[in-house]
PQR file with spaces between the fields and no chain letter, atoms N, CA, C, O and H, PARSE charges and radii, in Angstrom:
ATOM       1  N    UNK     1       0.859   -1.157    0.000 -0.4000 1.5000
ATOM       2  CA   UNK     1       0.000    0.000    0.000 -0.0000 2.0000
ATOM       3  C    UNK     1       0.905    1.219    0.000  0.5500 1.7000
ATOM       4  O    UNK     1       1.978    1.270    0.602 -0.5500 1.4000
ATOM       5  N    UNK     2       0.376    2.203   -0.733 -0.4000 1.5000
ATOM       6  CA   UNK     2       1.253    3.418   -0.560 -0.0000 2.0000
ATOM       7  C    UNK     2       0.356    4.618   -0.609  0.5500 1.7000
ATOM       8  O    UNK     2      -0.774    4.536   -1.091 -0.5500 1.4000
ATOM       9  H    UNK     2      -0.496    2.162   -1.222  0.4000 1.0000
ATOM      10  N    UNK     3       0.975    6.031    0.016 -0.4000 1.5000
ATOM      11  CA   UNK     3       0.506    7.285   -0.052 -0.0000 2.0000
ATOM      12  C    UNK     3       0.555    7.924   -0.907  0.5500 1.7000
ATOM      13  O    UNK     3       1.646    8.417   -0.618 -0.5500 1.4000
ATOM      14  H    UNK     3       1.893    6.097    0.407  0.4000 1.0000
ATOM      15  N    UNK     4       0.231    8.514   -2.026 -0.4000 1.5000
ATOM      16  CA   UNK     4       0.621    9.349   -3.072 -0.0000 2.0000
ATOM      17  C    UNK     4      -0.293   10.718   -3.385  0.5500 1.7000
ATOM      18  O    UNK     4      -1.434   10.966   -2.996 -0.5500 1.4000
ATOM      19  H    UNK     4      -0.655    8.113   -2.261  0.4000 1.0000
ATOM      20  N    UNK     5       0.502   11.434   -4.131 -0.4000 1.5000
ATOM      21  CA   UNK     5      -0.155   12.902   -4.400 -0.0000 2.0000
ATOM      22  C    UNK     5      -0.441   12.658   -6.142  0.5500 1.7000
ATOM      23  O    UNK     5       0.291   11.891   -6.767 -0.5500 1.4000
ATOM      24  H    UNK     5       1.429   11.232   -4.447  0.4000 1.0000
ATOM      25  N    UNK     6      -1.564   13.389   -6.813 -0.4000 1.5000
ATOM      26  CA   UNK     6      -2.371   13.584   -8.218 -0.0000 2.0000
ATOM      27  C    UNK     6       0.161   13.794   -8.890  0.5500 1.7000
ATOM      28  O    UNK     6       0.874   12.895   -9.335 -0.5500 1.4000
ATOM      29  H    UNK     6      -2.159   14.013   -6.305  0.4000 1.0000
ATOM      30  N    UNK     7       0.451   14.916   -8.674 -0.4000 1.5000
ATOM      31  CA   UNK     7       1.613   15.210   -9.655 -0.0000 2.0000
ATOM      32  C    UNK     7       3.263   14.495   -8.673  0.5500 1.7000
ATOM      33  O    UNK     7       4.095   15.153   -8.047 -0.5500 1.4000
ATOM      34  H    UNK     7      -0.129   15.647   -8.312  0.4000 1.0000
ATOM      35  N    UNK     8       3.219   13.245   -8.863 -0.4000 1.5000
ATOM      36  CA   UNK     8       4.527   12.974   -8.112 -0.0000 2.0000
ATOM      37  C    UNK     8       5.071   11.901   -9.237  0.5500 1.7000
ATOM      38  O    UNK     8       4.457   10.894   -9.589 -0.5500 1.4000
ATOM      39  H    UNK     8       2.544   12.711   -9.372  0.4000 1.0000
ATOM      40  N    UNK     9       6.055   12.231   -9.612 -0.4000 1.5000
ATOM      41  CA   UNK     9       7.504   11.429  -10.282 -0.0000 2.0000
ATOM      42  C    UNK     9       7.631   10.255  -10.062  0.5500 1.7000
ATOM      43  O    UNK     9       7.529    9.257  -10.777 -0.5500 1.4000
ATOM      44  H    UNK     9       6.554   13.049   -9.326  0.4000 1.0000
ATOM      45  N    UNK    10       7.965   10.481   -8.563 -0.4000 1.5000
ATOM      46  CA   UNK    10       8.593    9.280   -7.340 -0.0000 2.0000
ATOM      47  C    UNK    10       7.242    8.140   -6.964  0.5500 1.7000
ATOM      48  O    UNK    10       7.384    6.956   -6.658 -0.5500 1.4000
ATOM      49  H    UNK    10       8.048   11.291   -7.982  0.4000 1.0000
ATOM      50  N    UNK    11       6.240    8.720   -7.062 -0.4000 1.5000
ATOM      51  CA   UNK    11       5.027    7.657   -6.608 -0.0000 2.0000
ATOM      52  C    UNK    11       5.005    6.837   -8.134  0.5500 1.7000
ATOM      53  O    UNK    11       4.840    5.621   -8.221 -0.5500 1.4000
ATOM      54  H    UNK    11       6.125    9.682   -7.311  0.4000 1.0000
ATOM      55  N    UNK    12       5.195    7.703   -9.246 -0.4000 1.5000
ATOM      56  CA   UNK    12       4.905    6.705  -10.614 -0.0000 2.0000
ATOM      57  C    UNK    12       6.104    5.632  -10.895  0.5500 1.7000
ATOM      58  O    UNK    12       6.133    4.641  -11.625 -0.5500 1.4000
ATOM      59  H    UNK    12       5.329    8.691   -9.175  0.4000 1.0000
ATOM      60  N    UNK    13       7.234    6.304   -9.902 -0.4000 1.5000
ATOM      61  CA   UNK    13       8.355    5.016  -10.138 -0.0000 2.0000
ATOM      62  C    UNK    13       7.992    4.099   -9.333  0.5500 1.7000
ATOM      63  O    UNK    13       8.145    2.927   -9.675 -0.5500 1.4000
ATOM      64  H    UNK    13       7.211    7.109   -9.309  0.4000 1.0000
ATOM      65  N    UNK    14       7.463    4.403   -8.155 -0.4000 1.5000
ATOM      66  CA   UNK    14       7.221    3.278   -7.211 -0.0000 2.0000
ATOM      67  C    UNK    14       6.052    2.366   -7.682  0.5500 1.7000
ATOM      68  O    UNK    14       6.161    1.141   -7.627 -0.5500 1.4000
ATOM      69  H    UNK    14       7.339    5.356   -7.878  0.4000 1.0000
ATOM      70  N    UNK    15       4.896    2.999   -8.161 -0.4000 1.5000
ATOM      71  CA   UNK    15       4.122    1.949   -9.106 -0.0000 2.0000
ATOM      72  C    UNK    15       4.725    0.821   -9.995  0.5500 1.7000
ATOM      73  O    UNK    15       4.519   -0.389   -9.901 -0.5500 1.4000
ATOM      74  H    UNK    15       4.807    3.994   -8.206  0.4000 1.0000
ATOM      75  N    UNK    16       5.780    1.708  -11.169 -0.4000 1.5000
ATOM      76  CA   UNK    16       6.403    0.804  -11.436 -0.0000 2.0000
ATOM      77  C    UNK    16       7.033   -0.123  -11.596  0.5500 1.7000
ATOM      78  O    UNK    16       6.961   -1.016  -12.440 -0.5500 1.4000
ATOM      79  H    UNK    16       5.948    2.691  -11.245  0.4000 1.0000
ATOM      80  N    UNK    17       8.011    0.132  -10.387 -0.4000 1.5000
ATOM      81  CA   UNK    17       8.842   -0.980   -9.376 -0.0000 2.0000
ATOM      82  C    UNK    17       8.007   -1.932   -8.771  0.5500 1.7000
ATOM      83  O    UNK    17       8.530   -3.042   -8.674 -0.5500 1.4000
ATOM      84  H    UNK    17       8.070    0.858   -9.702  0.4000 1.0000
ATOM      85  N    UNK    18       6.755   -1.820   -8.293 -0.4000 1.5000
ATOM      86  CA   UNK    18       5.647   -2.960   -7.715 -0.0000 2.0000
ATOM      87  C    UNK    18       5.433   -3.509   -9.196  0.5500 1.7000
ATOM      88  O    UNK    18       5.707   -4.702   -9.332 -0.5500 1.4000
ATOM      89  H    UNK    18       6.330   -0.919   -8.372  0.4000 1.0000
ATOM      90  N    UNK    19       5.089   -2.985  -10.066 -0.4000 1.5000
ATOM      91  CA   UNK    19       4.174   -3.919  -11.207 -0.0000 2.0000
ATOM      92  C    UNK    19       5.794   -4.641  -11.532  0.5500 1.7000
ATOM      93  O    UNK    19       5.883   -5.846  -11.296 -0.5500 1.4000
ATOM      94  H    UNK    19       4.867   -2.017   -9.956  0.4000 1.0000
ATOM      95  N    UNK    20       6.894   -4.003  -11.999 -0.4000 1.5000
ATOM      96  CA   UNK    20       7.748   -4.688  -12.154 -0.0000 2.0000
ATOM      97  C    UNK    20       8.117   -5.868  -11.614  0.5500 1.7000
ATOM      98  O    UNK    20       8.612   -6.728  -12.343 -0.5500 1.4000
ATOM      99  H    UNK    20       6.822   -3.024  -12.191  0.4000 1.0000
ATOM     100  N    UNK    21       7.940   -6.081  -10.301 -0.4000 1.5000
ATOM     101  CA   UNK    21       8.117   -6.908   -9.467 -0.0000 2.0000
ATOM     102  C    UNK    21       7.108   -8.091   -9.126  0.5500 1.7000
ATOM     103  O    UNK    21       7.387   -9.036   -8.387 -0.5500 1.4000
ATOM     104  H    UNK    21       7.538   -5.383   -9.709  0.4000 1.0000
ATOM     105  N    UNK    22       5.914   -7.901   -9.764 -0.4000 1.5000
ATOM     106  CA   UNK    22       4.990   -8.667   -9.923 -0.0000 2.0000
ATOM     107  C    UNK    22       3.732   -8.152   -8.388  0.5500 1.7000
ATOM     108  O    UNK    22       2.848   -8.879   -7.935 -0.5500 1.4000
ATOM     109  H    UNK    22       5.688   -7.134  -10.364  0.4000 1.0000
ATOM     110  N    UNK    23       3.968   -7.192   -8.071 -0.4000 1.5000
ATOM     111  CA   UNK    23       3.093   -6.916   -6.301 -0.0000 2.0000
ATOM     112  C    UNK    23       2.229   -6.245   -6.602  0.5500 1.7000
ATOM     113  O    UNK    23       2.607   -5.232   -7.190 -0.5500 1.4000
ATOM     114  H    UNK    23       4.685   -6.601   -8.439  0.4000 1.0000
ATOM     115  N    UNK    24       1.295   -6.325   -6.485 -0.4000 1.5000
ATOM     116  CA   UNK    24      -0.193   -5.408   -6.598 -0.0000 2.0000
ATOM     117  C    UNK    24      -0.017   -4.739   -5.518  0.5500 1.7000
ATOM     118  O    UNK    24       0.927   -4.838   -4.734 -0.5500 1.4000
ATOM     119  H    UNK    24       0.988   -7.148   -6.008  0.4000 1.0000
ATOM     120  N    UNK    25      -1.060   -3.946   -5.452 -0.4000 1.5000
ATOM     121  CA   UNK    25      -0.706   -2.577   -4.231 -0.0000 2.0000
ATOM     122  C    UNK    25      -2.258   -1.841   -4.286  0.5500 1.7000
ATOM     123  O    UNK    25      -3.077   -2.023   -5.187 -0.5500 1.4000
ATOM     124  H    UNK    25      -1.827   -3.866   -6.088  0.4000 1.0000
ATOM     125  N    UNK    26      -2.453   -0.913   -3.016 -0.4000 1.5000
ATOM     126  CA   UNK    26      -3.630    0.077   -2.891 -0.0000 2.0000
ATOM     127  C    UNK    26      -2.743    1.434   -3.279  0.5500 1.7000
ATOM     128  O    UNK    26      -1.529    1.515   -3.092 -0.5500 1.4000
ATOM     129  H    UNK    26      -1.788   -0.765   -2.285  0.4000 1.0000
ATOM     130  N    UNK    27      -3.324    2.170   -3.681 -0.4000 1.5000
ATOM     131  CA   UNK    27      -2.627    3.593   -4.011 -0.0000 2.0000
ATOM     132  C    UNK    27      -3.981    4.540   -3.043  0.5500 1.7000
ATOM     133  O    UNK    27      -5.193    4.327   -3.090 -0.5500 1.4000
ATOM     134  H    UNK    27      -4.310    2.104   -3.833  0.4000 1.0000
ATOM     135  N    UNK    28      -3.350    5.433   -2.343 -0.4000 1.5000
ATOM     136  CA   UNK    28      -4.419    6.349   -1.349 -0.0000 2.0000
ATOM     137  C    UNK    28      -3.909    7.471   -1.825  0.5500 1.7000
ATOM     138  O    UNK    28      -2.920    7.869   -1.210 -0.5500 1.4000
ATOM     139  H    UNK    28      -2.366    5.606   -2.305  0.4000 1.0000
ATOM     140  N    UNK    29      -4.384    8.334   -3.031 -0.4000 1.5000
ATOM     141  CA   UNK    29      -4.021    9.663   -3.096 -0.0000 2.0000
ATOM     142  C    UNK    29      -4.267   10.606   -2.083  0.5500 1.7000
ATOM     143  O    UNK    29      -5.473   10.840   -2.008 -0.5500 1.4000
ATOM     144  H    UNK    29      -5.188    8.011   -3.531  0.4000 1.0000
ATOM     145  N    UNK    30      -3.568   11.262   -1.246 -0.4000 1.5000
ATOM     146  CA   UNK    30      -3.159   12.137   -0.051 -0.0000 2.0000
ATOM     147  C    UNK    30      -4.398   13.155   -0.744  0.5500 1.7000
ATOM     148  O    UNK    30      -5.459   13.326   -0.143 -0.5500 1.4000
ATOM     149  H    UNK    30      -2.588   11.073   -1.307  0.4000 1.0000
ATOM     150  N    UNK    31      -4.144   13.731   -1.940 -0.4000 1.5000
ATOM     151  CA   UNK    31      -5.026   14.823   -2.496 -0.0000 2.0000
ATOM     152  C    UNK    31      -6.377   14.727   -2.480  0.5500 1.7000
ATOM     153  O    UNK    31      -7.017   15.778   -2.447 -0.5500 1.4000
ATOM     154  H    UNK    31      -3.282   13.592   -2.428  0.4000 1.0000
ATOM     155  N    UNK    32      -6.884   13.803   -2.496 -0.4000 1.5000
ATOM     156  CA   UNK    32      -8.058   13.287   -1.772 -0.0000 2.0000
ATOM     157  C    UNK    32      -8.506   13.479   -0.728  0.5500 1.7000
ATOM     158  O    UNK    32      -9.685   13.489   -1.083 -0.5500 1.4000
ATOM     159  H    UNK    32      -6.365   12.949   -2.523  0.4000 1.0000
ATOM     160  N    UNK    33      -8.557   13.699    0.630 -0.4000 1.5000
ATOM     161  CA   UNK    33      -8.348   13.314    1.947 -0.0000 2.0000
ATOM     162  C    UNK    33      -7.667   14.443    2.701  0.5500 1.7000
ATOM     163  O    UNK    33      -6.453   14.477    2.907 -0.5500 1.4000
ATOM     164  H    UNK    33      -7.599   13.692    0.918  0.4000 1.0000
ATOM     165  N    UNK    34      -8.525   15.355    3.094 -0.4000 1.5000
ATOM     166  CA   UNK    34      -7.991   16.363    3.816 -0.0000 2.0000
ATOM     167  C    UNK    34      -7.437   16.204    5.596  0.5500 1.7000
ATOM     168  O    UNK    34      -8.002   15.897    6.645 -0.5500 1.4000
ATOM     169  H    UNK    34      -9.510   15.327    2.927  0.4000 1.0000
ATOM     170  N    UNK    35      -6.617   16.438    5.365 -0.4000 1.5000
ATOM     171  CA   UNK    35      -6.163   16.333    6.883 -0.0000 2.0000
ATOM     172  C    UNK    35      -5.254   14.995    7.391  0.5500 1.7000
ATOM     173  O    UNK    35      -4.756   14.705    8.479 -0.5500 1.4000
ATOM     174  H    UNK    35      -6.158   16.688    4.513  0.4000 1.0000
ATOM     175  N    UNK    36      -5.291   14.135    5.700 -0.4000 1.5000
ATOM     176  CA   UNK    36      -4.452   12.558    5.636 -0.0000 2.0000
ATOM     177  C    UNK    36      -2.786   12.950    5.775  0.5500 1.7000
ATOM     178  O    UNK    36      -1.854   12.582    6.490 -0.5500 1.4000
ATOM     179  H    UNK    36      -5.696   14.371    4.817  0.4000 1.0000
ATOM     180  N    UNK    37      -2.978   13.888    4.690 -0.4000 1.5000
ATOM     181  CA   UNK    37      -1.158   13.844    4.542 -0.0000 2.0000
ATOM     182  C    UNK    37      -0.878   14.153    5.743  0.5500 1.7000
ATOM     183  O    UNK    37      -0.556   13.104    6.302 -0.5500 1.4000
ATOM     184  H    UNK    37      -3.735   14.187    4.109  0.4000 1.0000
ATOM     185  N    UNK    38      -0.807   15.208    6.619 -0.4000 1.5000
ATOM     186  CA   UNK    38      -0.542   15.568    8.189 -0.0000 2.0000
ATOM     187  C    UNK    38      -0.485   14.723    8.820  0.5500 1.7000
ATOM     188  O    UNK    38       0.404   14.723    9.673 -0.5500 1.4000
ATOM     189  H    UNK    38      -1.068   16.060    6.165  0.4000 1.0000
ATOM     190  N    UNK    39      -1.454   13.506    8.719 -0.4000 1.5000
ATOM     191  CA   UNK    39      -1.474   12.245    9.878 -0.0000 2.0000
ATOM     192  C    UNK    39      -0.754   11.221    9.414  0.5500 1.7000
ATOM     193  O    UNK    39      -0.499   10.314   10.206 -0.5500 1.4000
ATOM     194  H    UNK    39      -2.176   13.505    8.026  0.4000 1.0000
ATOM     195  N    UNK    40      -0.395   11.160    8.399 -0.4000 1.5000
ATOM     196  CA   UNK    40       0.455   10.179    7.379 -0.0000 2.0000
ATOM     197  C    UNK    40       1.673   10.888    8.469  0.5500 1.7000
ATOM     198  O    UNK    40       2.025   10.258    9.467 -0.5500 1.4000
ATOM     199  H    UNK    40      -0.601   11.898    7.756  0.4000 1.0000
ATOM     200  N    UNK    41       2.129   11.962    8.215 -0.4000 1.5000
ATOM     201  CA   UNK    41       3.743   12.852    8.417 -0.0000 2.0000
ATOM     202  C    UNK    41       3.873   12.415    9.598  0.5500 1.7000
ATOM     203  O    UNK    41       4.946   11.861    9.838 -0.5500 1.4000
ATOM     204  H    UNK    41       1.843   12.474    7.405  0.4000 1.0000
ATOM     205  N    UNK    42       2.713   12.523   10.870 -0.4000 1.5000
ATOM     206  CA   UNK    42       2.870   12.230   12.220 -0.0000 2.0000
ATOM     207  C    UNK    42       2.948   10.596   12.201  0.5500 1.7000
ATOM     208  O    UNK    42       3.916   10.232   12.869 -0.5500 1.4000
ATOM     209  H    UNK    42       1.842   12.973   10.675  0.4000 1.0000
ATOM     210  N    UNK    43       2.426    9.814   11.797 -0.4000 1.5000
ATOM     211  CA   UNK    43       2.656    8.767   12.347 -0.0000 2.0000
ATOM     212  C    UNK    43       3.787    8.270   11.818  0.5500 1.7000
ATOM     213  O    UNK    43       4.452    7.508   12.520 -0.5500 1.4000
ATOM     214  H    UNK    43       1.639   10.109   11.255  0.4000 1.0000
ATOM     215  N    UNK    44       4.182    8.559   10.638 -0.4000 1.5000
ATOM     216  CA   UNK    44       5.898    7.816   10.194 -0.0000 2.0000
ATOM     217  C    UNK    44       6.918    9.047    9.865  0.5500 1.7000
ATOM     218  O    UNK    44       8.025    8.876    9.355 -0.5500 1.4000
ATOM     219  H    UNK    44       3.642    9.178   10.068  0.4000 1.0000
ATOM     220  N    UNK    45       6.455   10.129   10.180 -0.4000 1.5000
ATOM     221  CA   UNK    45       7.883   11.158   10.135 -0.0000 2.0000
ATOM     222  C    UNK    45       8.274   11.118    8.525  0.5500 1.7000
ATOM     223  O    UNK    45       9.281   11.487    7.920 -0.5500 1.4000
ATOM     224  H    UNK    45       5.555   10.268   10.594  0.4000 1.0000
ATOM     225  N    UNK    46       7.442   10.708    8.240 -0.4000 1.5000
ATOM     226  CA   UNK    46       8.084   10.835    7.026 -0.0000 2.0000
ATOM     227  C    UNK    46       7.193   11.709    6.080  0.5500 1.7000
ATOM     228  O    UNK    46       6.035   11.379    5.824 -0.5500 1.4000
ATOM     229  H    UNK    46       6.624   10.408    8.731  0.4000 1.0000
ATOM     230  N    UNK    47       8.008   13.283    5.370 -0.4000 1.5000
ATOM     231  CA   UNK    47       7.437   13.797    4.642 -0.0000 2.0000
ATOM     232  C    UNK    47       6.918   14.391    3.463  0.5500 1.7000
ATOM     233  O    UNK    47       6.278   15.421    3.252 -0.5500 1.4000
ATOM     234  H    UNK    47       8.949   13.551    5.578  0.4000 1.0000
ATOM     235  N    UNK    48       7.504   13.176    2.511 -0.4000 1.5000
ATOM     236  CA   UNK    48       7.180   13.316    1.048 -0.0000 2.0000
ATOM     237  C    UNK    48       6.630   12.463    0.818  0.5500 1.7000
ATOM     238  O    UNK    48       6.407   11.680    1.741 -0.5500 1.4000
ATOM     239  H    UNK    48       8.025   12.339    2.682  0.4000 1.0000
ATOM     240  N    UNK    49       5.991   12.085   -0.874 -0.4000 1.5000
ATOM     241  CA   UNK    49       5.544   11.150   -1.002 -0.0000 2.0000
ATOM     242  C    UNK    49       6.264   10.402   -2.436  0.5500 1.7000
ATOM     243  O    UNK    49       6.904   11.176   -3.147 -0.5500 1.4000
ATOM     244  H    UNK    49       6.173   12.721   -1.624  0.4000 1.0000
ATOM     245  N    UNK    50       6.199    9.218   -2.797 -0.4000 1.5000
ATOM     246  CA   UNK    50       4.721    7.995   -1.618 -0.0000 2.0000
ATOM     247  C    UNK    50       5.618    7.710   -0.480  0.5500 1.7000
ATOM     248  O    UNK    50       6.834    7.904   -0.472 -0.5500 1.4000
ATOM     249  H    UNK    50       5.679    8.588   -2.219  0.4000 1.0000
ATOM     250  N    UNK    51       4.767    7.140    0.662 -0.4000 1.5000
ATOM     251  CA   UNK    51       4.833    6.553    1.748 -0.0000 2.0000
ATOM     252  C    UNK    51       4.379    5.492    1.867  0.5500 1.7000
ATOM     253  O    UNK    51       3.214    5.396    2.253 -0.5500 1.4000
ATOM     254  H    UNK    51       3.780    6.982    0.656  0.4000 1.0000
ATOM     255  N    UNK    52       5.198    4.258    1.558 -0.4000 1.5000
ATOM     256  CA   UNK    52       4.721    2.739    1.285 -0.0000 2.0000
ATOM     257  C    UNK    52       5.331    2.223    2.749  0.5500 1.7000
ATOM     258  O    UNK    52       6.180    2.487    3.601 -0.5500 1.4000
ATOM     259  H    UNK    52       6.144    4.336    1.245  0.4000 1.0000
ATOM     260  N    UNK    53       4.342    1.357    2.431 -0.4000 1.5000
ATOM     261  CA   UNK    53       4.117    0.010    3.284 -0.0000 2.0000
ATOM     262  C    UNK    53       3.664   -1.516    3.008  0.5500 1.7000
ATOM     263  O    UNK    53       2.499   -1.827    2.758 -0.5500 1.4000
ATOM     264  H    UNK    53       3.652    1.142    1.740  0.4000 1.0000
ATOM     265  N    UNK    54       4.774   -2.453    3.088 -0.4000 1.5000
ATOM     266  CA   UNK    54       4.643   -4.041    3.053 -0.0000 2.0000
ATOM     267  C    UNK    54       3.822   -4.396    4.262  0.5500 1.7000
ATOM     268  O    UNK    54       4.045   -4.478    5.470 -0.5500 1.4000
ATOM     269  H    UNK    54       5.720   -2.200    3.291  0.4000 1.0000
ATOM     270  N    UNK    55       2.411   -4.641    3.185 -0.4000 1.5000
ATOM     271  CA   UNK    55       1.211   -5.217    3.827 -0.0000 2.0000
ATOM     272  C    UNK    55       0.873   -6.637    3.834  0.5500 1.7000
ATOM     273  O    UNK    55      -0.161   -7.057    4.352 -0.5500 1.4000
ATOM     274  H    UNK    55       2.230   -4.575    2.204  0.4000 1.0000
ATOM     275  N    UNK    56       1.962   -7.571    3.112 -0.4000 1.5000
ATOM     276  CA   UNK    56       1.863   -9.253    3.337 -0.0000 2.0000
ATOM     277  C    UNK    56       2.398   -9.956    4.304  0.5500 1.7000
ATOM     278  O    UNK    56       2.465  -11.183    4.231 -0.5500 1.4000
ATOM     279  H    UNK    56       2.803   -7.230    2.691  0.4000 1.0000
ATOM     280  N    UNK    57       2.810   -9.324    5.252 -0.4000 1.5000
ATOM     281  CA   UNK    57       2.962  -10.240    6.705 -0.0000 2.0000
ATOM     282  C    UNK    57       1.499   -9.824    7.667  0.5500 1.7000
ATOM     283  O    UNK    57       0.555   -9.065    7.445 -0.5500 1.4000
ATOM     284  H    UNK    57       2.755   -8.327    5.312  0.4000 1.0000
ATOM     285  N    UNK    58       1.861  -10.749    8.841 -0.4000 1.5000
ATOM     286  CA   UNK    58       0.930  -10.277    9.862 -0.0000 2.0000
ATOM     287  C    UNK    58       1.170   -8.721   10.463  0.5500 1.7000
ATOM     288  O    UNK    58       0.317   -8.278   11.232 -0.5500 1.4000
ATOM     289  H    UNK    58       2.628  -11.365    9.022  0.4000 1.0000
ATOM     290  N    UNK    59       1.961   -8.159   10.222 -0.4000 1.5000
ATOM     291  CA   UNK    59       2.060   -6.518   10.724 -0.0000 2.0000
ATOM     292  C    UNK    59       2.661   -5.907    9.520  0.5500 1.7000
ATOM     293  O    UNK    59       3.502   -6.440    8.796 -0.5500 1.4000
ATOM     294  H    UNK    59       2.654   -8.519    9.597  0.4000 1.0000
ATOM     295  N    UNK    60       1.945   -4.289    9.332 -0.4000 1.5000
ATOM     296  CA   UNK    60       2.943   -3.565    7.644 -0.0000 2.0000
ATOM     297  C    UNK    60       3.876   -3.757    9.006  0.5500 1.7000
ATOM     298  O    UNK    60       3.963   -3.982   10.213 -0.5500 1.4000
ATOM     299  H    UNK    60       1.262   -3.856    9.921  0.4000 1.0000
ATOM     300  N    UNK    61       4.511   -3.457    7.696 -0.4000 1.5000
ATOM     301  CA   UNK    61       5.990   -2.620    7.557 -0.0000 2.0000
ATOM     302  C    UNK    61       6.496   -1.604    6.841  0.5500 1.7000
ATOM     303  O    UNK    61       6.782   -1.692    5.647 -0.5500 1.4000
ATOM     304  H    UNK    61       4.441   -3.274    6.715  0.4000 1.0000
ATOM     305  N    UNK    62       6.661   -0.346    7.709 -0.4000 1.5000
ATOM     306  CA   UNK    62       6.893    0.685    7.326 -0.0000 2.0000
ATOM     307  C    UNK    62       8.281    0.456    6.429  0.5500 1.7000
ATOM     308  O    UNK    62       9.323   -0.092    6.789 -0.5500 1.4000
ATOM     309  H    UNK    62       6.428   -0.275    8.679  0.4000 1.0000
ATOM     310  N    UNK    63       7.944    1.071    5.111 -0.4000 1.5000
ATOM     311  CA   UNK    63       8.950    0.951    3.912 -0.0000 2.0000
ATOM     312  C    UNK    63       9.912    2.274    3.943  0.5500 1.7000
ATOM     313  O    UNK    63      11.130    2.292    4.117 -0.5500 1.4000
ATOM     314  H    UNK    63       7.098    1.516    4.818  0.4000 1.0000
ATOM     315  N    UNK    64       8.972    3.448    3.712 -0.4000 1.5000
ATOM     316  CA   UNK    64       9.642    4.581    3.311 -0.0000 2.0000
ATOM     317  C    UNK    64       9.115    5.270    2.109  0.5500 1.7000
ATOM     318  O    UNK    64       7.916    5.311    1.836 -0.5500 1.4000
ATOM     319  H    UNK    64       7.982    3.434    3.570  0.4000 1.0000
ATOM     320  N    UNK    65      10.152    5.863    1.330 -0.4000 1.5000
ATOM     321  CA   UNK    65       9.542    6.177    0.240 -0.0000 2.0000
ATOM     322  C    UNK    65      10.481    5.320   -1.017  0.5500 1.7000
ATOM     323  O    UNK    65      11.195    4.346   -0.777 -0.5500 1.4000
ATOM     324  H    UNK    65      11.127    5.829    1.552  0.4000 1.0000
ATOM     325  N    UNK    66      10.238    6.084   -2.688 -0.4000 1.5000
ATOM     326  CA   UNK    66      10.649    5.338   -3.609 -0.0000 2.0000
ATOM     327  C    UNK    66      11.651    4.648   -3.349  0.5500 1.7000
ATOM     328  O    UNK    66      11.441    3.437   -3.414 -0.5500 1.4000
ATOM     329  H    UNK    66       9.658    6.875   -2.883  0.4000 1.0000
ATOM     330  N    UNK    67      13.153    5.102   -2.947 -0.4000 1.5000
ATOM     331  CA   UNK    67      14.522    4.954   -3.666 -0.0000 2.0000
ATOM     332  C    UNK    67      14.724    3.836   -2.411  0.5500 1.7000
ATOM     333  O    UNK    67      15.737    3.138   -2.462 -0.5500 1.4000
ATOM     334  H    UNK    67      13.324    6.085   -2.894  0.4000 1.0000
ATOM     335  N    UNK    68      13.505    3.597   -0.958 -0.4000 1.5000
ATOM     336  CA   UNK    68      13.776    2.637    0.103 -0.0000 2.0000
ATOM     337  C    UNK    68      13.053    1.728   -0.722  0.5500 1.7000
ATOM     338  O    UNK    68      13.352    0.549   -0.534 -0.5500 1.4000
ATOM     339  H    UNK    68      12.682    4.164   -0.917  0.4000 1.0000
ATOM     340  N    UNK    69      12.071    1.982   -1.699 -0.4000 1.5000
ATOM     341  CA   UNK    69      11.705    0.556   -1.795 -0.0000 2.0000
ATOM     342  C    UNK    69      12.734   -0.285   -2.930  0.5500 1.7000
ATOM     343  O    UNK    69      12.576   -1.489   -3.134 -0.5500 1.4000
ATOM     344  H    UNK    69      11.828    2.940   -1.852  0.4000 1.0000
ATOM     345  N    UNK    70      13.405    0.223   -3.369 -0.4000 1.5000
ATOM     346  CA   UNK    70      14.398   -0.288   -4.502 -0.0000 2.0000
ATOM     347  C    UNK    70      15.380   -1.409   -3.396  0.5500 1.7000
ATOM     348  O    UNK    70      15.710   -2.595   -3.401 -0.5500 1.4000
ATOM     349  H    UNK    70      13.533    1.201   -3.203  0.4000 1.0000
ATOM     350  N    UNK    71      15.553   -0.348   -2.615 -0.4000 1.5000
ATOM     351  CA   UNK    71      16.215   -1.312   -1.027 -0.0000 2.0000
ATOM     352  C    UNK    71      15.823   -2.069   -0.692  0.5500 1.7000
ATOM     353  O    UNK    71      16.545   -3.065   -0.644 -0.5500 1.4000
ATOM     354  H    UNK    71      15.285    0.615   -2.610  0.4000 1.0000
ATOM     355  N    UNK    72      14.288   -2.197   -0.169 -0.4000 1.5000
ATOM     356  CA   UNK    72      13.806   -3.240    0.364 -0.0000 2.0000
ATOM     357  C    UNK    72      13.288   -4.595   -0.848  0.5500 1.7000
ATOM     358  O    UNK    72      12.946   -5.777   -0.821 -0.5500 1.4000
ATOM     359  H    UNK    72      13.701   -1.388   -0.208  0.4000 1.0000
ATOM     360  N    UNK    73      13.470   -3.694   -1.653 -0.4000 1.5000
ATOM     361  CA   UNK    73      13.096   -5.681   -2.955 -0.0000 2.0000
ATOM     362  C    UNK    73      14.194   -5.710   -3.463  0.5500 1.7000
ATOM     363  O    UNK    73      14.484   -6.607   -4.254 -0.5500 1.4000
ATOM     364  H    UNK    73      13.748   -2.734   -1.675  0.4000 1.0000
């Protein structure tokens, strides 16, 4: 699952890198959802986007953003 905004670079690479990889995913556009991105920032400090998370174990796991998920697969 990941966070993304309507004009981001970095969220369309990270799409890519999932389909590349064969992983389906939820996409939650932030631009949508007033008051999300702020609570997104507070709960993982983290403040750009996307803000992914590995949702196939029993707990996510906070990923990061694009260039961590290249790291983490």
């Amino acid at each position: 699952m990941f966070f993304s905004q309507t004009i981001c670079p970095y969220c369309t690479r990270a799409e890519r890198t999932l389909e590349a990889h064969g992983l389906t995913y939820t996409e939650i556009n932030l631009d949508l959802y007033d008051g999300l991105r702020e609570q997104v920032v507070v709960e993982t400090r983290h403040r750009t986007v996307p803000v992914l998370f590995d949702l196939r174990g029993d707990e996510p796991i906070f990923v990061g953003g694009s260039d961590h998920l290249l790291e983490y697969l």
